[in-house]
Each structure stands twice: as C-alpha cells, then as structure tokens.
C-alpha positions as CSV (number, residue, x, y, z in Angstrom):
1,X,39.8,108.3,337.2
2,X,37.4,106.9,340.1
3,X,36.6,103.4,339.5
4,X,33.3,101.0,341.3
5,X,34.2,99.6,344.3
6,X,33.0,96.2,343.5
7,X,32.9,95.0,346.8
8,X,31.0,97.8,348.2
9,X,27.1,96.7,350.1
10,X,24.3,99.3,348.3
11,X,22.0,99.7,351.2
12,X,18.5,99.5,350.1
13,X,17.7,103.3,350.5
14,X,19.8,105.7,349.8
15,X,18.2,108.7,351.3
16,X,19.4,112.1,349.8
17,X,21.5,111.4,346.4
18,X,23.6,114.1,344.2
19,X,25.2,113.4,340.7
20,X,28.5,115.2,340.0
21,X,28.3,115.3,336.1
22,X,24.5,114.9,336.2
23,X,24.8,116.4,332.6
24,X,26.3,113.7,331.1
25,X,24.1,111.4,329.2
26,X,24.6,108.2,331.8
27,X,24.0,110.5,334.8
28,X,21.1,111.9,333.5
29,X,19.1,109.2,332.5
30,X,19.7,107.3,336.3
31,X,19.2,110.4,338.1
32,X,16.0,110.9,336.1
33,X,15.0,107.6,336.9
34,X,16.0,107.8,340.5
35,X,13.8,110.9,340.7
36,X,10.9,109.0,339.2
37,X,11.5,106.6,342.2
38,X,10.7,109.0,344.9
39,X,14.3,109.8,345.4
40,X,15.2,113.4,346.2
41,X,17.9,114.2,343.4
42,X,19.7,116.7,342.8
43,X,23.0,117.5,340.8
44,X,25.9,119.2,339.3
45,X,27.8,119.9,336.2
46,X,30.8,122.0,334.6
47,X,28.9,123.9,332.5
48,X,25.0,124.6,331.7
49,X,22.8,122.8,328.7
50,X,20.0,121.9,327.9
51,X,20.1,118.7,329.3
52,X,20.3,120.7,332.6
53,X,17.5,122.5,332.0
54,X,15.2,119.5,331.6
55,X,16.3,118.2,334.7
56,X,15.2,121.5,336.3
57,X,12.1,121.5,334.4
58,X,11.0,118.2,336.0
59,X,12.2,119.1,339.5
60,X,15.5,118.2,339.9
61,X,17.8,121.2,341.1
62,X,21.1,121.4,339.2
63,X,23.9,123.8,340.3
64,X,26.8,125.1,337.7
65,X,30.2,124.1,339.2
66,X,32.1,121.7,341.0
67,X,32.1,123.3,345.1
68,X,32.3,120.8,348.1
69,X,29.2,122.4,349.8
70,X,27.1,120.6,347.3
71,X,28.7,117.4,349.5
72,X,27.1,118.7,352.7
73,X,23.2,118.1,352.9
74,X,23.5,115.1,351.2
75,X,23.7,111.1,352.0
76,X,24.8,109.4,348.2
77,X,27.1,111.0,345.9
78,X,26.9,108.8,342.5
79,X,30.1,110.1,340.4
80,X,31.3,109.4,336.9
81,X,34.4,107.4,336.2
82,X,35.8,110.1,334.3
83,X,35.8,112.9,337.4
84,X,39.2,113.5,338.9
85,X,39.7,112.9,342.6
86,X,40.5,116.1,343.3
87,X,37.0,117.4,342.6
88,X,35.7,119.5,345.5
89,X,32.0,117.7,345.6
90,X,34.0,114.2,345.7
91,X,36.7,115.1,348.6
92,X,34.0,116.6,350.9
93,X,31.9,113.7,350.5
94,X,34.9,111.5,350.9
95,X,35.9,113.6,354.4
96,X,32.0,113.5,355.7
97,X,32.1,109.7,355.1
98,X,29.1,109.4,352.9
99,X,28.0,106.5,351.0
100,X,30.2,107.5,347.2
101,X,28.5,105.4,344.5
102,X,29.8,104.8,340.7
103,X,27.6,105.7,338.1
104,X,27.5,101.7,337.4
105,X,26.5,101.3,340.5
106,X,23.7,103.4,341.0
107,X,22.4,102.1,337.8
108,X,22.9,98.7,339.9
109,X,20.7,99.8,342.5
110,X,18.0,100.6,339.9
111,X,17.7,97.4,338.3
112,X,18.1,95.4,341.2
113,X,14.6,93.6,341.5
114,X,14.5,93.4,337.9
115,X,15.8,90.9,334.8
116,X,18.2,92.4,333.0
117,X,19.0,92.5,329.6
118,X,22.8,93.9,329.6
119,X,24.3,95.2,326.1
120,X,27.8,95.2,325.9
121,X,30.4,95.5,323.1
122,X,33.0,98.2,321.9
123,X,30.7,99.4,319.1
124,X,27.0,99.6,318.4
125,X,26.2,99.1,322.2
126,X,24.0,102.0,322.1
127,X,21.9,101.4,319.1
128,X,21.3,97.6,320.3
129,X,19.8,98.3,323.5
130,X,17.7,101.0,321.9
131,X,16.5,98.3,319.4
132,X,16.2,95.9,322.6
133,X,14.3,98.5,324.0
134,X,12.1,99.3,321.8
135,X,11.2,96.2,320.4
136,X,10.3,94.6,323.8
137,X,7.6,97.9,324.3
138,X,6.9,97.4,320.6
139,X,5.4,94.3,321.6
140,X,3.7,95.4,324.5
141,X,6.1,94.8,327.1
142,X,6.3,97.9,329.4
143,X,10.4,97.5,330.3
144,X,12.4,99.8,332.2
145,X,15.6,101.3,330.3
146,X,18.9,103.3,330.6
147,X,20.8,103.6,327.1
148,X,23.6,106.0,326.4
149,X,21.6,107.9,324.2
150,X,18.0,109.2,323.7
151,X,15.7,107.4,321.6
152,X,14.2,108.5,318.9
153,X,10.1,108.2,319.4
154,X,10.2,106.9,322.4
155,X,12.0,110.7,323.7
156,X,14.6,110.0,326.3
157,X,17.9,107.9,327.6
158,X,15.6,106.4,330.1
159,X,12.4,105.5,331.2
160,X,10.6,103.4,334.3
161,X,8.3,100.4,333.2
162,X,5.3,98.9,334.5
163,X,7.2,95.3,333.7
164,X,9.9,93.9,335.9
165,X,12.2,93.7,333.2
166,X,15.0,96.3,332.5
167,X,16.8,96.7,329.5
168,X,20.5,98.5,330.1
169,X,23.7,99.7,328.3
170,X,26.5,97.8,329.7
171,X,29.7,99.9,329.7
172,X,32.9,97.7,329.5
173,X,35.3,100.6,329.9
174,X,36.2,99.9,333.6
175,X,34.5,96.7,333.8
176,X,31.5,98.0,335.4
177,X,29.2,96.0,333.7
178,X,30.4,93.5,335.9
179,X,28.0,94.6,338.5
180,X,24.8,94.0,337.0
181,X,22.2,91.2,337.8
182,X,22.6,90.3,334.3
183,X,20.2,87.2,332.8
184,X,20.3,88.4,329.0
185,X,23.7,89.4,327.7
186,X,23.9,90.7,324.5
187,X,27.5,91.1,322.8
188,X,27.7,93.0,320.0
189,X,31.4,92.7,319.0
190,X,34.6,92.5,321.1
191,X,37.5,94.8,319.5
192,X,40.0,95.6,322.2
193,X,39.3,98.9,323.5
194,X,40.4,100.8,327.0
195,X,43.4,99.0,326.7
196,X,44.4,102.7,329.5
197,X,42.3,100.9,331.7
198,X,42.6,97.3,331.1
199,X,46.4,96.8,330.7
200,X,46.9,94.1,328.0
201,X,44.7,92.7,325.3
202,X,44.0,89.2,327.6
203,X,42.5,91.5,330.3
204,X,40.2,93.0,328.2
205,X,38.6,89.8,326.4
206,X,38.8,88.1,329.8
207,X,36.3,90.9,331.3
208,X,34.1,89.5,328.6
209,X,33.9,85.8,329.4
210,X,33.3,86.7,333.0
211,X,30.7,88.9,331.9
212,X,29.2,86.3,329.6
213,X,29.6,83.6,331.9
214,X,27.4,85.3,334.6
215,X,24.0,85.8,332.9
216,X,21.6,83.4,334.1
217,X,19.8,83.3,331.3
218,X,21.4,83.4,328.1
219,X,24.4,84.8,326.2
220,X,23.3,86.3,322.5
221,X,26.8,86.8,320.6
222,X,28.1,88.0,317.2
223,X,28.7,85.0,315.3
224,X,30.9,86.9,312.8
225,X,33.7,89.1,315.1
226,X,36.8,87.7,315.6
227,X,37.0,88.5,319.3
228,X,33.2,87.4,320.1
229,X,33.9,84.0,318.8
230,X,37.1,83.6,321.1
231,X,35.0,84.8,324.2
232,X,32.3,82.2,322.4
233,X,35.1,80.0,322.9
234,X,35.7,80.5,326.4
235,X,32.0,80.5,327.5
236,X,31.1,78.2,330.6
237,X,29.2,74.7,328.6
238,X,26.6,75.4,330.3
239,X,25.4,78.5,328.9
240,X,22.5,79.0,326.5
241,X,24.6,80.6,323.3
242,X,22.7,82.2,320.9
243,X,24.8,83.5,318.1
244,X,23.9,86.0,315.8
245,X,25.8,87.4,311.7
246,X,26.4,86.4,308.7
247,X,27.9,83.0,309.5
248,X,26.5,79.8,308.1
249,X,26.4,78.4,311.9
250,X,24.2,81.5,312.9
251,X,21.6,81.2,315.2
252,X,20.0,83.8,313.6
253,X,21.2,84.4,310.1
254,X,21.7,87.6,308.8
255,X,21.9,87.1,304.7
256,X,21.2,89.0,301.1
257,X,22.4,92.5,302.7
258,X,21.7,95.4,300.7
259,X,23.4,99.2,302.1
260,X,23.0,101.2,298.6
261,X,19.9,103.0,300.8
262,X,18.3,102.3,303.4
263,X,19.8,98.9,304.7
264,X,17.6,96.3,304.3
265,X,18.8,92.4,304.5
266,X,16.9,88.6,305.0
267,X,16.7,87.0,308.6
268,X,16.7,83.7,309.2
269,X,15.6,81.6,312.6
270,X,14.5,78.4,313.5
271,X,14.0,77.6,309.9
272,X,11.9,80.8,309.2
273,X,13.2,83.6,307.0
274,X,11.4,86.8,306.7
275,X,12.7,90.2,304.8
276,X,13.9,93.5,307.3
277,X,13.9,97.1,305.8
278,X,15.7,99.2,308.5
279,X,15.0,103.3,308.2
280,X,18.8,103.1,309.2
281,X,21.8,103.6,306.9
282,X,24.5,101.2,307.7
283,X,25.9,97.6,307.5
284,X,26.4,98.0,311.2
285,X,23.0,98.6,311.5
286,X,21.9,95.2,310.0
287,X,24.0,93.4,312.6
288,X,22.7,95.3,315.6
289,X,19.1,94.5,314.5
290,X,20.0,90.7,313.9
291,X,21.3,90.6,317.6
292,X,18.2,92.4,318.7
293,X,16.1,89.8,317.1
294,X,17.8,87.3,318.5
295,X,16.9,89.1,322.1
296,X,13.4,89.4,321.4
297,X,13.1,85.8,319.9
298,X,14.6,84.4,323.3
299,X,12.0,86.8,325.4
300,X,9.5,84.9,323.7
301,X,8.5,87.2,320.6
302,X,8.0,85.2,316.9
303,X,10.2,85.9,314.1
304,X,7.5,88.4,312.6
305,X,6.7,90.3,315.6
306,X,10.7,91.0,316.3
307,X,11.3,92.0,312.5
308,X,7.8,94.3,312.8
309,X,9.5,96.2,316.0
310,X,12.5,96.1,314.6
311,X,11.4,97.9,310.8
312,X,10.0,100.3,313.1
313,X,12.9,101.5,314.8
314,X,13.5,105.2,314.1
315,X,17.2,104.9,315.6
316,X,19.0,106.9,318.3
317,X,20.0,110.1,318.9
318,X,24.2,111.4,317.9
319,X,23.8,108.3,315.1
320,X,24.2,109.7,312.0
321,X,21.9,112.9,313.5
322,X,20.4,115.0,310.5
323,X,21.2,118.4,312.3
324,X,20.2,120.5,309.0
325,X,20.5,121.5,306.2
326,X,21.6,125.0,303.5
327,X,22.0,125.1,299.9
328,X,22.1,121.4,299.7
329,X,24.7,121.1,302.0
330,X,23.6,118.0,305.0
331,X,25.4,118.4,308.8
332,X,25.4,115.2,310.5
333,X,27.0,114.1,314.2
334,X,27.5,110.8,315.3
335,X,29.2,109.4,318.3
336,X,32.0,107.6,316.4
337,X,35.2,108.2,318.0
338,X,37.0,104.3,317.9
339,X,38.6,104.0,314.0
340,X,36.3,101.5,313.4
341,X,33.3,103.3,314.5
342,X,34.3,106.0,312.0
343,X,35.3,103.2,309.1
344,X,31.9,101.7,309.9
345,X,30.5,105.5,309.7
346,X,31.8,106.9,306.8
347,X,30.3,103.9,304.6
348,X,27.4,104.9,305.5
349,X,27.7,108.4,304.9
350,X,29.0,107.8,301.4
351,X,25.7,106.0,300.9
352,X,23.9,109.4,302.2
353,X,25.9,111.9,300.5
354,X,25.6,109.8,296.6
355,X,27.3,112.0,294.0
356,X,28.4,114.9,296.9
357,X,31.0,114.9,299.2
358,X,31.7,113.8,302.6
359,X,33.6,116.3,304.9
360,X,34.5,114.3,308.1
361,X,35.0,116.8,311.2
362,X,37.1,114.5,313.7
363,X,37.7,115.3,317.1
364,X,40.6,113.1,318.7
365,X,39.2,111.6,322.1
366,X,41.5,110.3,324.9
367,X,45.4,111.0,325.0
368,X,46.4,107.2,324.7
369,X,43.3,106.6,322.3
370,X,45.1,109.3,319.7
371,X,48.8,107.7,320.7
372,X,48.1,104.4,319.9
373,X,45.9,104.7,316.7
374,X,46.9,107.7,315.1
375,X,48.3,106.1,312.0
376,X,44.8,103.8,311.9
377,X,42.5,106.9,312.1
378,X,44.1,108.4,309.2
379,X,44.2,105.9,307.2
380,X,40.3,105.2,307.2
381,X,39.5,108.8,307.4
382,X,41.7,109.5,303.9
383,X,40.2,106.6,302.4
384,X,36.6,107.4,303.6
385,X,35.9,110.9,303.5
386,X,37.0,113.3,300.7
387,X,38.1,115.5,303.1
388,X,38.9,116.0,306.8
389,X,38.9,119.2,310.0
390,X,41.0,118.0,312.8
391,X,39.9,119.8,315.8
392,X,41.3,120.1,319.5
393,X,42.0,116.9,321.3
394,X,39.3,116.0,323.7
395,X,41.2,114.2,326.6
396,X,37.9,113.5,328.9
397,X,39.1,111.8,332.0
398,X,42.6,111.7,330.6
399,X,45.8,113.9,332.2
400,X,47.6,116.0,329.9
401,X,50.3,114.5,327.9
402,X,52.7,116.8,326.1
403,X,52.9,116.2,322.6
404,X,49.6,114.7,321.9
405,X,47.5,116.5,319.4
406,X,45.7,116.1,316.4
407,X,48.7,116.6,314.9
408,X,50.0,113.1,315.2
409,X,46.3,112.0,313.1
410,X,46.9,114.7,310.1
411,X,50.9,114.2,310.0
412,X,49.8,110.3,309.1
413,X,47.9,111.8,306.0
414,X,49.6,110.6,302.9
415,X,47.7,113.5,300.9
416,X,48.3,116.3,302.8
417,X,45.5,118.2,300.9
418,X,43.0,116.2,302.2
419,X,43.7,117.3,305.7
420,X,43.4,120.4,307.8
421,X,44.2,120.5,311.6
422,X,41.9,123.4,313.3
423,X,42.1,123.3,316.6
424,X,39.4,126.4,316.8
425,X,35.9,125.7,316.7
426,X,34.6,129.3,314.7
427,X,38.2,129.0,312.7
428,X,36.9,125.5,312.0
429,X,33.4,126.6,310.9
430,X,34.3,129.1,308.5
431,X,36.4,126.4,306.9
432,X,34.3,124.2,306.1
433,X,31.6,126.7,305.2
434,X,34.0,127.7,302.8
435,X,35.2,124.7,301.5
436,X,31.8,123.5,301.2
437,X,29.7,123.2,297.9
438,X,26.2,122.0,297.2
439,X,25.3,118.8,298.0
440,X,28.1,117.5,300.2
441,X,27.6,116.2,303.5
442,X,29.7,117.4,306.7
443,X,29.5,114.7,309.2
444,X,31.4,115.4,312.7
445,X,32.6,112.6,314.9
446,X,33.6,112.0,318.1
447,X,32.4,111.1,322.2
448,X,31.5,114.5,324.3
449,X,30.2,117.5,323.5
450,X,31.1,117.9,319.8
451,X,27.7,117.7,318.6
452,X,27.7,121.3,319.9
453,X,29.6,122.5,316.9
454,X,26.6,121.9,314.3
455,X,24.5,124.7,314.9
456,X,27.8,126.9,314.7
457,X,28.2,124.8,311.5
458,X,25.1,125.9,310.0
459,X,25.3,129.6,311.6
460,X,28.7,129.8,309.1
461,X,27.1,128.0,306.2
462,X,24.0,130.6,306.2
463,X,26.6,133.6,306.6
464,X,28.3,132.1,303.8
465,X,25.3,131.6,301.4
466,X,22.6,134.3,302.4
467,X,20.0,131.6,303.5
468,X,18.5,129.9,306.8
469,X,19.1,126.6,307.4
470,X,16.6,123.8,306.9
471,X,16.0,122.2,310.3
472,X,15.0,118.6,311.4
473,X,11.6,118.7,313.5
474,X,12.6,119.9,316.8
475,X,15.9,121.6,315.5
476,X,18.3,118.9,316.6
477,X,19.8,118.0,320.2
C-alpha cells in the first residue's frame, strides 16, 4: 500500500501527468478534471470499462495494463493507495526520479486556490458531499467538485466551477484528508474504521480532531454519534461547531422522521422549522441531508433555499442503484461494505421491497475487514435480509491471507438456511435466479467492482423467466 508523503512540495505545474488506476472512481474524476485544466493526462488500468472509454471519448488516452514504459514520457505519476509497490508503472517512475503524487494529493493540487468544503466520516461521505454539491449549484453557486461517486442529474464524479469554491470527499482511510486546505469540515459520523492502517482505535479518532481542528472556517458535526461527540469533545475552543441530528442541543435539529417511504422528516434552525421530503429511502439519508443543511446554511443560504436544494436531490450513483427489473423481481447495488453500512442498508431495502423479499448478495472486502467483523456481518445480514449469497472475498489493496474467506461470514450464520457461500459469479447468478420469486428485491453490496454482477443478474433472471428485463433510463452504470 503507497501512502501521501505529507511532506512532499507540489510544484505549481506539473507538466505531463499519468494515473495508474485511472479507472477507479477517485482517479477518474481528478484526472478528468486535471484534463479540463489544460493538463496533458493520460492513464492506465487493469482491465477495460466503460469508465475507460469515457476518458478516451474526451481525449484522454488510457492503455490496459500495468508496464513501466507508461513511466517514461511522463513528468507526474498520481497513484492510488491501494497499488502495490511492485507495480511496473510505479518502480520506473520511482528509478527515473519523477515527481510520484498520491491520489490525495493531486486532488490537493486541484483545489489549491480554492475554499474547500471537506466531507469526511466512515459512512455517508459520499452522499453528503453530493448533497453539498448540489445544493450549493442548486442555489446558483457554480462550485468545483470531486465525490466518490457520480451524481445523479448533475452526470459525473466531478466537475470544474466558475466559483472559487470546491466541494470534496475527504477519504480518512490513510489520513489523506489531512492534506487539504480545508475551511468547511463536514463530519458525518466517526465509527472506527481502517483500524489495518491506523493501528489502534485512539489513532483513528485522533486523525479526526486534527482534521477538525484545521478548518479555518467551521466544523459541522453529527450531534448524535458517539464518536463525533468525543472528537466534538476534543475540538480546539476556538472553532465554530455547528452540530447537526436528532439531539435536543442540535444546531440544526433533525425531528418527526418518517422511513415507511420515501424519508421525509422536520428541520429545525435558528428557530425556523420547515418540512423535508427526500426522493431517498433511508434513515441515513435524513442525517446526511440535515448535515448538508447545516453546510449550506453556514455558506450563507436561508433555511428554505437549503431544504428546496436538498428535496431536489436525486441521490448518487451505487446507492441503492435500481439496476432493473423481471417478473417483479428489483436488482439493486450499493456501495455498503462496513456492517453498518449494510445494517443501515438493508432497512432501507425492507422499506423498498414491502411484502417481498430481500436477497442480500455480499461480497467480503479487505482481509482484516472480514477477520475482524465476521461475526458482526452475519449477524445484521441474518437479521436484515431474508436471505443471503456470499461471494469471493475482494482483498483490494490487501495481501493474501490464508484462511480468510467468506466462509468465516456464513459459518457465523445461526440459520444455516439462510446462507449460501458462492464464490462463482454465473454459479451465484443462477442461484439467485432460482431462488428468486416475484416481487423480492436482490440487493448486492460491497466497494469495487461488484456492481458488475447485476446485468449478469438480470441476464439469469430473463433465462429463468422467458422475459427482458425492465431497465432504468440509461440501463444502469
């Protein structure tokens, strides 16, 4: 795992840059945005997609493979945390001397002359800073943005501004978002995560003070998470805290929630309430638009024109994503992969699927992510899905480490019949096409590429039951 140099000087131009993973959802939105710039991009990935494509579309070359020649006629190479240091691209460019940048620090670079609004927090990171987004253009204001995931209406992970601020998604994972110019911090929760990384528990919430601590601006914070309100504790006294949840001593308020469609749910600021109606399904999604109000109240928007933006909001891409639909059976991905992303998602699900059933399709991400909480992931995925498919461990940036499978998740399982462990994607397929019946939902979950799985869910669905698949506009990712 490559990690930011934090002490490293970003010169102001950076000449001739290629992205190693430019895939990736991250790497593509910067190197889209660096190409924008006037920056001559080009990349490289493991495998083709369609992501790919769209970067050649719009100019950018993109080559298949990792080969160290791609390191020769360059003079940046911006790398992902997750590449091994053995890749080809990242040794050549390591023995030519070239300037190596992070992925967090490119992003840096980008948002250097800006204000920054930085989203951080172990869950709902993603939505927020779409809502952040969003809302601030909503209202006119022409910001810059990178998210970790396309947004819906406005089209992409990223986009340049006329305005000088820039709205970004902070990853915590190897305390990257250290590096950012940050005046706005927006915390969405703090639940101990990366411990692989971090070491300890105290490491990991200490990240967050010093994260906190260094926004100029102002620090907007769940008023309701455990951990947020010891980092809340922690927090410099001279900070501008504005707090955000269900909590009587709220900034902004979050009351009279309602999840049995459509989440919908009072806000109260400043002595103002006003009613929100989300198109979103989800507690979670109640709390990410409370924090986002509170961002857009603090850029100077009133209470109405925040919950306008906000009602708006069409959502984010691998979020609950309708991928289609046969014989009244629903495929959904989302991007849960941390057992309380998926507790968090399967409520919601239940409130999609109604009377039907929800078949959870779990993919086990990260080695020490499957050690530590094996016993935590099947408990919340027995209690919140009728039934689950294990699939084949996905151990991103991770070395192999025998032993760990999904095994160790479906061997947890006190009803063994609600559990299958297929580690084969068409074995997998033809499963649940079996197993599934009219108006159940099949939701899969996990980081990565598993959203890739849906169209060979439908494929088995319509072999199954003689009939095409109903598609979303656009026919998914």
């Amino acid at each position: 795992m490559i990690h930011a140099d934090f002490d490293l000087e970003i010169p102001e131009q950076l000449g001739r840059v290629h992205f190693v993973g430019i895939g990736g959802a991250g790497m593509n939105a910067i190197a889209r945005m660096m190409h924008r710039a006037g920056v001559k991009v080009s990349g490289s990935d493991r495998s083709d997609s369609s992501t790919c494509q769209a970067l050649r579309d719009i100019g950018i070359p993109v080559e298949i493979g990792h080969e160290a020649r791609y390191a020769e006629d360059i003079d940046t190479l911006v790398v992902t945390g997750a590449l091994r240091e053995d890749n080809p691209t990242y040794v050549r460019a390591r023995e030519r001397g070239i300037l190596v940048l992070h992925r967090s620090q490119a992003l840096h670079w980008l948002s250097r002359h800006d204000r920054v609004i930085s989203v951080a927090g172990a869950h709902g990171k993603t939505t927020s800073t779409g809502m952040v987004a969003h809302g601030l253009r909503h209202g006119g204001n022409d910001v810059s943005y990178v998210n970790g995931a396309a947004i819906v209406g406005m089209g992409e992970t990223a986009s340049a501004g006329s305005a000088d601020t820039f709205v970004l998604e902070a990853d915590e994972s190897d305390k990257s978002f250290l590096l950012y110019n940050t005046a706005v911090a927006l915390i969405t929760n703090v639940d101990p995560e990366h411990l692989d990384f971090y070491g300890s528990r105290e490491n990991f919430m200490q990240a967050f003070v010093d994260f906190a601590n260094a926004a100029t601006e102002a620090v907007v914070i769940s008023a309701d998470d455990p951990g947020a309100k010891e980092v809340t504790e922690q927090l410099a006294t001279d900070r501008e805290i504005i707090t955000f949840g269900q909590s009587e001593s709220a900034d902004v308020r979050l009351s009279d929630l309602d999840t049995s469609a459509r989440v919908s749910f009072t806000v109260t600021a400043n002595g103002e309430s006003l009613p929100v109606q989300l198109r979103l399904f989800g507690d979670y999604n109640a709390y990410n638009a409370t924090g986002a109000i509170a961002v857009l109240l603090h850029m100077g928007y009133t209470l109405r024109q925040a919950v306008d933006a906000l009602q708006d909001f069409q959502g984010v891409t691998s979020r609950l994503q309708f991928y289609g639909r046969v014989n009244g059976v629903e495929v959904y991905d989302d991007y849960a992969h941390h057992h309380n992303e998926i507790k968090a998602l399967l409520g919601a699900t239940r409130t999609v699927a109604g009377s039907g059933r929800v078949i959870a399709v779990h993919r086990p991400h990260l080695y020490s992510r499957t050690q530590l909480f094996a016993s935590e992931f099947a408990e919340i995925l027995e209690a919140g899905a009728d039934h689950t498919v294990v699939l084949d461990l996905e151990a991103a940036r991770e070395e192999f480490v025998p032993g760990v499978t999904g095994k160790l998740v479906t061997d947890k399982f006190v009803d063994q019949s609600k559990v299958a462990l297929i580690e084969d994607w068409d074995e997998a397929c033809e499963y649940i096409a079996n197993f599934s019946q009219p108006g159940d939902i099949v939701v899969t979950m996990s980081v990565g590429s598993l959203y890739r799985i849906c169209p060979m869910i439908l494929a088995a669905l319509e072999k199954r039951y003689g009939v095409a698949a109903e598609l979303p506009p656009g026919g998914g990712k």
